[in-house]
C-alpha positions as CSV (number, residue, x, y, z in Angstrom):
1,X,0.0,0.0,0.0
2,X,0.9,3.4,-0.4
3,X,3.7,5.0,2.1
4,X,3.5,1.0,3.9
5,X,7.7,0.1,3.5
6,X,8.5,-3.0,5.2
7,X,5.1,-2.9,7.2
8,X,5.6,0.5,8.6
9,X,3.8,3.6,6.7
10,X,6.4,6.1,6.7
11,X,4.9,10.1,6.6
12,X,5.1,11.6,3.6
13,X,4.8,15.6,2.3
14,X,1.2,15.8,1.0
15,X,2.0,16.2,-2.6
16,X,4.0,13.2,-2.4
17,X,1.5,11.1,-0.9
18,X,-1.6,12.5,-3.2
19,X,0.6,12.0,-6.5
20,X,0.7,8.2,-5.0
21,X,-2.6,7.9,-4.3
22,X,-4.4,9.5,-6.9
23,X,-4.1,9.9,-10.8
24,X,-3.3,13.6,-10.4
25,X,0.3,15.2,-11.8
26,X,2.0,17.5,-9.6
27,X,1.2,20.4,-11.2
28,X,-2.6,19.2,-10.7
29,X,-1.6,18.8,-7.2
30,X,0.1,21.8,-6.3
31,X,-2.9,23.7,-8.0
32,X,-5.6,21.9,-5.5
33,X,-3.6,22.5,-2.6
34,X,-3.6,26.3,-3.4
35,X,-6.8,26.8,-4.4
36,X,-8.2,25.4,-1.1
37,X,-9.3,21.8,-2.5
38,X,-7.2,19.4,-0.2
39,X,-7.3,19.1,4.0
40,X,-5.5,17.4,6.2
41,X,-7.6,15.7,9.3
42,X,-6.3,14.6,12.1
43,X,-7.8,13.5,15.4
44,X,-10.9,14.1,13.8
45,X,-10.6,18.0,13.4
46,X,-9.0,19.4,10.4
47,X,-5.6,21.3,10.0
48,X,-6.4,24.3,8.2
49,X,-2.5,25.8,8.3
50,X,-1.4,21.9,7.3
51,X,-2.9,21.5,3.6
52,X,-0.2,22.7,2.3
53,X,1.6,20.4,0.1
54,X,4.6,20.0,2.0
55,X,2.3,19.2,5.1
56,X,3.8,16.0,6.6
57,X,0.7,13.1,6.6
58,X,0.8,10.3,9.5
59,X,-0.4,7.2,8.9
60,X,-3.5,8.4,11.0
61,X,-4.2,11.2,9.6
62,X,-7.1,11.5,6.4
63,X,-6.7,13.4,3.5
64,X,-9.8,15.4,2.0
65,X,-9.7,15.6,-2.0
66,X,-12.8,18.0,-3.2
67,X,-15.1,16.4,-0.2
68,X,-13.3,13.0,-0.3
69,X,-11.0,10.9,1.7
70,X,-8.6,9.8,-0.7
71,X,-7.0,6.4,1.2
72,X,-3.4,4.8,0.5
73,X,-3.5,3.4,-3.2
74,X,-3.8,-0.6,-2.5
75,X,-1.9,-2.3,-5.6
76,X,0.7,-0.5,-7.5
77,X,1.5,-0.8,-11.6
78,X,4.8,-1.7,-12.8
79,X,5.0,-1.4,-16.6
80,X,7.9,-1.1,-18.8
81,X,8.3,0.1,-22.4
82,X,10.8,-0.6,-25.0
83,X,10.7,3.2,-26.0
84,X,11.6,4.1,-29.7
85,X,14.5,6.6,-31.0
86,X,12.8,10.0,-31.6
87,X,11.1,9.9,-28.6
88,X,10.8,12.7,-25.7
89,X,10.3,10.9,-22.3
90,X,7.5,13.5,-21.1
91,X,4.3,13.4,-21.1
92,X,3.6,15.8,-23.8
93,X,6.3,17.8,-25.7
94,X,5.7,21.6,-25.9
95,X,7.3,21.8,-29.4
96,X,4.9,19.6,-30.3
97,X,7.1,16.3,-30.9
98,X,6.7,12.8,-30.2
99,X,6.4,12.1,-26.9
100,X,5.4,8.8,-24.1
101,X,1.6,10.5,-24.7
102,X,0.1,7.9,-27.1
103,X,1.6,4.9,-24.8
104,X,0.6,6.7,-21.0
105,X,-3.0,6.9,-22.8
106,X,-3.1,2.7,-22.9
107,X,-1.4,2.1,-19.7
108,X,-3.3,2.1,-16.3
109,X,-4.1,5.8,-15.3
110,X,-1.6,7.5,-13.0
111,X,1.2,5.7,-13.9
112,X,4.7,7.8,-14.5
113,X,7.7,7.0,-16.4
114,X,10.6,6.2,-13.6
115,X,13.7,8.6,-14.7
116,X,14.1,8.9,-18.8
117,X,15.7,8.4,-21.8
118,X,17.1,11.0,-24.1
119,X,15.2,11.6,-27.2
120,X,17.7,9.8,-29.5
121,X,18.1,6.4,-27.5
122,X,16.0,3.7,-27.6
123,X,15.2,0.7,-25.4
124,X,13.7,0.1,-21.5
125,X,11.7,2.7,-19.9
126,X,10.2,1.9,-16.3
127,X,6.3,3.2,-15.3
128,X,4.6,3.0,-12.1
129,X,2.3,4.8,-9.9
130,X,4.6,3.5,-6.5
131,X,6.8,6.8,-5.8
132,X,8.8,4.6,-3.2
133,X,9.7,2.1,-5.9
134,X,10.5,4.8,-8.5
135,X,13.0,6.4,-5.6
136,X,14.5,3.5,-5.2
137,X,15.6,2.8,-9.2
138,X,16.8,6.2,-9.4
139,X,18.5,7.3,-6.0
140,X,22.2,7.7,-7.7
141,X,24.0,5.8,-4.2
142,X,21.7,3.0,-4.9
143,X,23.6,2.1,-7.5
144,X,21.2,0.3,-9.8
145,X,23.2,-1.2,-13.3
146,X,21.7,-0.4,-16.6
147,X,23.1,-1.8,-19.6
148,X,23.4,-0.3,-22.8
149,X,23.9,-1.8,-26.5
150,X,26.3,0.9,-28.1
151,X,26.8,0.7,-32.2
152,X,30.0,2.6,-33.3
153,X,31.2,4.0,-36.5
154,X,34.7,2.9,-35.4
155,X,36.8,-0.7,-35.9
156,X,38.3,-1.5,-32.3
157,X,39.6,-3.9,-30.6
158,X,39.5,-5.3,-26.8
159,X,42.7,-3.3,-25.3
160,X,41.5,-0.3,-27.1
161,X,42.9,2.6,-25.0
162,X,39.5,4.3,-25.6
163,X,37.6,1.4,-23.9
164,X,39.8,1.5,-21.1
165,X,39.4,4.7,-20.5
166,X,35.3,4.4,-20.3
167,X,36.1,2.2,-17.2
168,X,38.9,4.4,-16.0
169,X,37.0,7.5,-16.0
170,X,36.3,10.6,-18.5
171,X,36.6,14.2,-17.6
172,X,35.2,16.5,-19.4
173,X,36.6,19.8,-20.6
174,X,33.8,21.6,-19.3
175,X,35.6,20.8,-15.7
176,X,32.7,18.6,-14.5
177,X,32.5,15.0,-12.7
178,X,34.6,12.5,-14.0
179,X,31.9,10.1,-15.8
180,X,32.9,6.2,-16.0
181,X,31.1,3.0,-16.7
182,X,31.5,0.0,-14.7
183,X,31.9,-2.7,-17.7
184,X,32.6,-2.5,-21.3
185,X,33.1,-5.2,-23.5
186,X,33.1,-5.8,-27.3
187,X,29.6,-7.5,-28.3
188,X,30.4,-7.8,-31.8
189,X,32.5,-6.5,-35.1
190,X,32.4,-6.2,-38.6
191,X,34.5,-3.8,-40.9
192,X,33.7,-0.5,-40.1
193,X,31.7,-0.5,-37.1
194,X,31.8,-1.9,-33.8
195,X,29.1,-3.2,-31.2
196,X,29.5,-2.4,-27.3
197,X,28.0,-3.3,-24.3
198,X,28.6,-1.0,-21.8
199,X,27.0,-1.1,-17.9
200,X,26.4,2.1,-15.9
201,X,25.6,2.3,-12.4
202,X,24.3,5.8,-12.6
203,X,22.6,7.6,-14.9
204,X,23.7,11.2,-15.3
205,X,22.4,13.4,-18.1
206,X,23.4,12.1,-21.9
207,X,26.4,10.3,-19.7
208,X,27.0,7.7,-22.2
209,X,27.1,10.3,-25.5
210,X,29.5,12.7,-23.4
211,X,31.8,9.5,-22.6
212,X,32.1,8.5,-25.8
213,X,32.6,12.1,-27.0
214,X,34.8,12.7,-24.8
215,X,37.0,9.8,-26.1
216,X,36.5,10.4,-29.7
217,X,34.0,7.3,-30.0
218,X,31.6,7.8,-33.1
219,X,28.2,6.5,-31.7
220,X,25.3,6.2,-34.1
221,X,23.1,4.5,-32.0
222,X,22.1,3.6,-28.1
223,X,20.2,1.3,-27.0
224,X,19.0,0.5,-23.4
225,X,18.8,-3.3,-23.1
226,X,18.5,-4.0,-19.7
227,X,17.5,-2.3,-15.9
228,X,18.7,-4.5,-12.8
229,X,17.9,-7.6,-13.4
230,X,15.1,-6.6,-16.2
231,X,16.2,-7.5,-19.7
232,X,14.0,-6.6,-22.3
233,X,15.9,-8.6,-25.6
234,X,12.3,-10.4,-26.0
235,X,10.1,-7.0,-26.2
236,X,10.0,-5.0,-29.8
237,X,10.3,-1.6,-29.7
238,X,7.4,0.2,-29.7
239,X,5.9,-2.4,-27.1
240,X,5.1,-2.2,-23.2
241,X,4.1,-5.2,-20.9
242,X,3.5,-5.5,-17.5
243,X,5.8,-7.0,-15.3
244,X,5.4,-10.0,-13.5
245,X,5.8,-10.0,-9.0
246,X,9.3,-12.2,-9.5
247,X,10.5,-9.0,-11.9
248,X,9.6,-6.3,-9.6
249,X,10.8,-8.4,-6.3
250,X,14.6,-8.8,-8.5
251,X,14.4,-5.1,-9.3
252,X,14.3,-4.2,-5.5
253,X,17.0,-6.3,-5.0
254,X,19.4,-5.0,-7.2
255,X,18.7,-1.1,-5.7
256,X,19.1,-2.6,-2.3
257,X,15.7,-3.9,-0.9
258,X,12.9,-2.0,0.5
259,X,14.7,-2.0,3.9
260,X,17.2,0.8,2.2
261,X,15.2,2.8,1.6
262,X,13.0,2.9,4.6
263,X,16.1,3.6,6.5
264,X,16.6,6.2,3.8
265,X,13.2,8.2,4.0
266,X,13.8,7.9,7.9
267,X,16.9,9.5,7.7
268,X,15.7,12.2,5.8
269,X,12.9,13.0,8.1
270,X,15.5,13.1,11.3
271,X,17.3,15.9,9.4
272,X,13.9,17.4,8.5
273,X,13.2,17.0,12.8
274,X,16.3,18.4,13.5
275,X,16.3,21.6,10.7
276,X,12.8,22.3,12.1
277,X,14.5,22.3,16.4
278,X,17.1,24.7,14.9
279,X,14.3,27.2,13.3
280,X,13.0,27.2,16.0
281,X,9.4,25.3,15.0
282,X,10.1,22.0,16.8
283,X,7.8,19.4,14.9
284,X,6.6,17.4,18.2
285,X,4.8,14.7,16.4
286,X,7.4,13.8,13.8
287,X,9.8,13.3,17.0
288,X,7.7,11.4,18.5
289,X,7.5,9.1,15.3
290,X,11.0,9.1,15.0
291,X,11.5,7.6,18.4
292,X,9.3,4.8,17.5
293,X,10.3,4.0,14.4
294,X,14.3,3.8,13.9
């Protein structure tokens, strides 16, 4: 259920716990919270000064949507899309190009793609409607591999310096962080081009495209093949299934169980405790939680 990690519902800023309970984006969210359209009730009497939508909700607390109590979500989706080249991973694109649109209109409602791929590379694409899930896949010291099928315009060989130097680390001229894969190996050759496969265990910005620039690779194409432990060799582009309960239970694994990041939300909300002693504007209850709960 939604906020439930390990057994234990964990509080949650309203917007959080609305965009994971209801169908509504943030924007849509953030619009109903100002315009007077959400409460929080707790103890049976409502919080005016709380329905804002960085209000903290307890597990027994009730949040009011336009006259309703709108209840932890029950099941969660988890969906994933072998997204074609040429593709913006938004919802809608406001230059008017393709975009996930015309796929998030046949998957269940409320779902939301879990991080993205640049317009020009193909291949897996996560959606769910579980926030906690999609935290997990994407918190960079989680460390999640991601595969990639790389086709270059270049004829190398296994000791090429250039690989090595993927592995060993890239700096950029623009002074930036050092990018570097974990693995890269030669998947197959012919003459005049070259097929990698190189694993990442973080997923900065275009990371693989400045690598490979940065090394004087000539990539024509990228291809995501694989997430964790989800390979998606057997899906055509195009195409989105849902995953099975043994898929989603591997993909938790491999960013560290659901214990990881329950003692990650935790932490966060013992700094939030403590910021909130040093302004001044002690939050009693989330203390109190705390001591329960670590």
């Amino acid at each position: 259920m939604t906020g439930y990690i390990t057994g234990v519902f964990i509080p949650r800023r309203l917007d959080k716990y609305l965009r994971d309970s209801t169908s509504l984006s943030l924007v849509e969210i953030r619009a109903a919270c100002l315009s007077g359209r959400v409460s929080l009730v707790t103890t049976g009497r409502p919080l005016a000064n709380r329905a804002a939508e960085d209000a903290l909700v307890f597990d027994d607390d009730v949040v009011v949507l336009d006259g309703r109590a709108i209840g932890p979500r029950s099941e969660h989706c988890y969906l994933v899309l072998n997204k074609p080249r040429c593709v913006t991973s938004t919802a809608s694109d406001p230059g008017g190009r393709a975009d996930l649109g015309p796929w998030l209109r046949q998957m269940p409602k409320g779902v939301f793609p879990v991080g993205r791929l640049d317009r020009d590379t193909s291949g897996a694409l996560l959606f769910t409607n579980d926030g906690d899930f999609s935290n997990a896949i994407l918190q960079p010291d989680h460390h999640t591999k991601k595969l990639y099928w790389l086709w270059l315009d270049d004829d190398l060989i296994d000791d090429d310096p250039r690989l090595q130097a993927l592995v060993g680390g890239v700096t950029l001229d623009d002074g930036g962080d050092t990018l570097r894969a974990v693995s890269v190996s030669v998947h197959h050759r012919a003459l005049g081009y070259t097929e990698l496969h190189v694993t990442l265990d973080a997923g900065k910005n275009r990371q693989i495209r400045k690598m490979c620039n940065g090394v004087g690779l000539r990539l024509l194409q990228l291809h995501r093949k694989a997430i964790g432990t989800l390979h998606i060799d057997d899906l055509p582009v195009g195409e989105w299934r849902v995953l099975v309960s043994s898929e989603v239970e591997q993909l938790w694994s491999s960013c560290g169980g659901r214990e990881r990041i329950r003692n990650t939300k935790i932490a966060a909300l013992a700094r939030l405790a403590r910021a909130a002693v040093e302004s001044g504007k002690a939050h009693c209850r989330l203390e109190n939680w705390l001591l329960g709960n670590r």
